[in-house]
C-alpha positions as CSV (number, residue, x, y, z in Angstrom):
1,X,145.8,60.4,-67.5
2,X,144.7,57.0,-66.5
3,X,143.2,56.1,-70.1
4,X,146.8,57.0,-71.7
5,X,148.5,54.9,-69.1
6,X,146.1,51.9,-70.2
7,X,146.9,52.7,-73.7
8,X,150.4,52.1,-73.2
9,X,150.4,49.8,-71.2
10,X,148.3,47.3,-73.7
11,X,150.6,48.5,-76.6
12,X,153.8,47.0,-75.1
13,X,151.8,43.8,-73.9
14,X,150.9,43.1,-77.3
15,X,154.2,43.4,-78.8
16,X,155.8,40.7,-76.5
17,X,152.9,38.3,-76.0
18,X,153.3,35.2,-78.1
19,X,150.4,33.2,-79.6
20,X,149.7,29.3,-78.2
21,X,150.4,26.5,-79.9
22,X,146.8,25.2,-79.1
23,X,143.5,26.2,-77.7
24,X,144.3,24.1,-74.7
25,X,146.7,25.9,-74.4
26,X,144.5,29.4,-74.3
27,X,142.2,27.7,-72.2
28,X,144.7,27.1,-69.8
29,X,146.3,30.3,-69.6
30,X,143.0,31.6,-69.2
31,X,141.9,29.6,-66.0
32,X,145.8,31.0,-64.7
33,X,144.3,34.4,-65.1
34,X,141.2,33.6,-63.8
35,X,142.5,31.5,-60.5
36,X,142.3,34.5,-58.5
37,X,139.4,36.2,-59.5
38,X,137.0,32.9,-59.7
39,X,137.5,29.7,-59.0
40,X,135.0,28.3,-61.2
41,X,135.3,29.4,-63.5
42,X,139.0,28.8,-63.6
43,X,138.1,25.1,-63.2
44,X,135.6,25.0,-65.5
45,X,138.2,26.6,-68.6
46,X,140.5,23.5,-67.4
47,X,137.9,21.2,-67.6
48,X,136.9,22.6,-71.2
49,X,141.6,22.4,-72.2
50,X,141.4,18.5,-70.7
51,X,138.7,17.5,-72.6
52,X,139.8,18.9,-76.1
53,X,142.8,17.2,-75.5
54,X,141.0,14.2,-75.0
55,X,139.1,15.0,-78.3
56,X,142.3,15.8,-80.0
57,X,144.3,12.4,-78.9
């Protein structure tokens, strides 16, 4: 019962999830997700957004 919950779950989160303009912007919204789970690593995925920008610029 779970599984089909999942299942349905992911198919309307697909639907309304738009695609970033830029991997920074990925990066960030990764290291959101990731705040509460790992620190870190959440840093580390900001660290990796800042310095493509500072590639990119």
């Amino acid at each position: 019962m779970f599984s089909l919950v999942a299942q349905v779950a992911r198919l309307f989160r697909s639907n309304h999830v738009e695609t970033p303009s830029s991997p920074a912007a990925t990066l960030m919204e990764r290291a959101d997700s990731r705040a509460g789970l790992d620190a870190h690593d959440a840093q580390e995925l900001r660290a990796a957004a800042s310095a493509w920008l500072s590639v990119v610029r």
